[in-house]
N, C-alpha and C positions, 0 to 999 in steps of 0.2 A: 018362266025359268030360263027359258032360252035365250029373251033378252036379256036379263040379269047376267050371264053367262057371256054373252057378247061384249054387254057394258064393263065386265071387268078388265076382258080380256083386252078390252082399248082406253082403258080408266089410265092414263100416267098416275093418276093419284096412288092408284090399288100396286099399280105396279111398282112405282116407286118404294111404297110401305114392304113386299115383299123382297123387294133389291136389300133396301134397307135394313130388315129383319137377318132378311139371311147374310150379309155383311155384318150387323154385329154379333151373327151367332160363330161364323167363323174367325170375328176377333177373340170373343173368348174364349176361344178352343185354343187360340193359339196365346192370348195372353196366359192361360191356365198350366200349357207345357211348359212355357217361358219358367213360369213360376216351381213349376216340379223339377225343371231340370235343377237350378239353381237351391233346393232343398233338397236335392236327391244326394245322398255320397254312397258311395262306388269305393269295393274294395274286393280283390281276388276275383272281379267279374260280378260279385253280388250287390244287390243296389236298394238299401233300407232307404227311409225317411224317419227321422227321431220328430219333428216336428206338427207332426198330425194328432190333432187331439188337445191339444193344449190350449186352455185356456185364452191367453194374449193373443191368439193367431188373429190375425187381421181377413178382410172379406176374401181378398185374393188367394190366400194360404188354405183357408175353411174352403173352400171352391176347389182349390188345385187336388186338395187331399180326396175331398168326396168323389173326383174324377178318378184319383189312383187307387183309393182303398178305403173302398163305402162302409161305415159304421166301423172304423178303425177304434182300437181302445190307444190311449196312450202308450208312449214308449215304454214308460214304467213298468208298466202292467204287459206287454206284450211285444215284442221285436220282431218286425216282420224283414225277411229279404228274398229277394225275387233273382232271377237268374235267367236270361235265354240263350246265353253264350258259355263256351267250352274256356279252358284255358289259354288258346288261339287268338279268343274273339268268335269262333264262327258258331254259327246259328247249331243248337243244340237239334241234331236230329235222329229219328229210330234208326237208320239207316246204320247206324255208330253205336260203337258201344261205350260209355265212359265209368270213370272211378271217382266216388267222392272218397277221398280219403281223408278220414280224422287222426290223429296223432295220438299218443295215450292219452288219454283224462283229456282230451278237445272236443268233447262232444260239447253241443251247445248247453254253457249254467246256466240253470234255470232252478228257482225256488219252488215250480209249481208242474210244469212238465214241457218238450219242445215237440216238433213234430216235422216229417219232410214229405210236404206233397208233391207228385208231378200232376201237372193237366197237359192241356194242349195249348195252344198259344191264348186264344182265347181267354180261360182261366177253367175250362169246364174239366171235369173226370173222365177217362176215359178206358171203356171196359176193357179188360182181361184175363187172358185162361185163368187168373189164380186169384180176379176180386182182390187185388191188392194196388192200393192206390197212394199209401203211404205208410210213412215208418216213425212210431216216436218212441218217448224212452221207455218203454215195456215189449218193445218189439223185439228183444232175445238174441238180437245183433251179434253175431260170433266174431270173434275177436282174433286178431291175427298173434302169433307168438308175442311180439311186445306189445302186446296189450292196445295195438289199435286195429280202427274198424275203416272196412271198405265197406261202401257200398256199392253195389255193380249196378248200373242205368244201363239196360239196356234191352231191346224188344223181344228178343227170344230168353229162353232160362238158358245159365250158364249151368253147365255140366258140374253136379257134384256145388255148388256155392248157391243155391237155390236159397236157404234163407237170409241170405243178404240182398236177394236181386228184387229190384224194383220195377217192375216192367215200364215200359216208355211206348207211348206211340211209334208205328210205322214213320209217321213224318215230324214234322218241326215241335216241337214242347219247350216248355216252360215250367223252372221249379219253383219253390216256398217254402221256407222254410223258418219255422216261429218256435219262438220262444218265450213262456206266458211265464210271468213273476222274473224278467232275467234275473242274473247274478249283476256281480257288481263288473267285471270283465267285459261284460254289454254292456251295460250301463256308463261305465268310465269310456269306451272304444278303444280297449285294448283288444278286444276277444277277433279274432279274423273270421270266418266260416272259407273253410279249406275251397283250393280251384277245382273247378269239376275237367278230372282230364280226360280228354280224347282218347281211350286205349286203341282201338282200331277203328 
C-alpha cells in the first residue's frame, strides 16, 4: 500500500487527471453561475427564475437550475423568489429589524395558496421561541386600517404586533417566498413582491 501511495503521489499521469478533474469541476461551477445569472431577473431586490423546469431548457439551463433550486416545479405551477438584501442592497441581518410591506389586495395571486419562509443564508430553518418559521395565506395576518399588511422581520417580538412578526436569526438570512398555481399578474410580470425595508 505504501508503495501504491508513493507511486501516485509522483505519477504526472495520476496527478495530471486530478489537476484536470478539479479544473473542470471549477469550470462548471463557474460556467453554471454564468448561466444563472443571465436567467435570473431581479426586481425590488428579489430574484425568481421563470425558466427552470421547462421542457426545451438545454444541458446548460437543466444544470444551472438543479444547482439553484433542486426538484423545482415549473413556473406555472410555482413561483419561487429569494432575497438576501434589504431595500439598500445590504445583507439582510437579525441584528435589524425590517418591514415587508404589502399594499391592499398585493399579497402574492395565487390560484392554490403562497407562502414566506426565512432560513439562514444557507437555506436551512432556524429555531425559535415561537416554532415559527413562516407565514402563508391562512396565517391570520392582521391588516393595517387600509387594508394592508406588514410583516415585521425581526429577531426579538415586537411589543403588542406579535402576530405579524416572523422571527429572523441573530445573523445574516435569507427569505422565499412561493407562490403555487400563481395568478395571471405572476404569470404575465406585472405582479412586484414589495422591498423588504430596513426600519432600524
Amino acid at each position: 500500500m505504501a508503495h501504491l501511495l508513493a507511486w501516485i503521489s509522483q505519477s504526472g499521469v495520476v496527478q495530471g487527471v486530478i489537476i484536470g478533474a478539479t479544473l473542470a469541476f471549477l469550470t462548471a461551477i463557474l460556467v453554471m453561475n454564468a448561466v444563472l445569472r443571465r436567467i435570473t431577473t431581479t426586481a425590488n431586490g428579489w430574484s425568481s427564475i421563470r425558466e427552470c423546469g421547462q421542457p426545451g431548457n438545454g444541458i446548460l439551463v437543466r444544470a444551472a437550475c438543479a444547482k439553484a433550486l433542486p426538484a423545482v416545479n415549473v413556473f406555472e405551477e410555482a413561483a419561487y423568489w429569494t432575497t438576501k438584501t434589504d431595500d439598500a442592497g445590504r445583507a439582510l441581518n437579525g441584528r435589524h429589524e425590517y418591514v415587508l410591506h404589502f399594499p391592499p389586495g398585493q399579497l402574492p395571486p395565487s390560484e392554490a395558496f403562497w407562502s414566506l419562509t426565512v432560513t439562514d443564508v444557507v437555506g436551512y430553518m432556524v429555531k425559535n421561541p415561537i416554532d415559527r418559521s413562516s407565514f402563508d395565506d391562512r396565517s391570520n395576518l392582521v391588516e393595517n386600517a387600509d387594508g394592508s399588511i406588514d410583516v415585521l422581520l425581526q429577531h426579538a417580538a415586537p411589543t403588542g404586533a406579535e402576530q405579524n412578526w416572523l422571527p429572523t436569526p441573530s445573523g445574516k438570512f435569507k427569505l422565499m417566498l412561493r407562490a403555487y398555481l400563481p395568478g395571471m399578474p405572476i404569470l404575465d410580470g406585472t405582479y412586484r413582491v414589495p422591498q423588504v425595508v430596513r426600519a432600524r
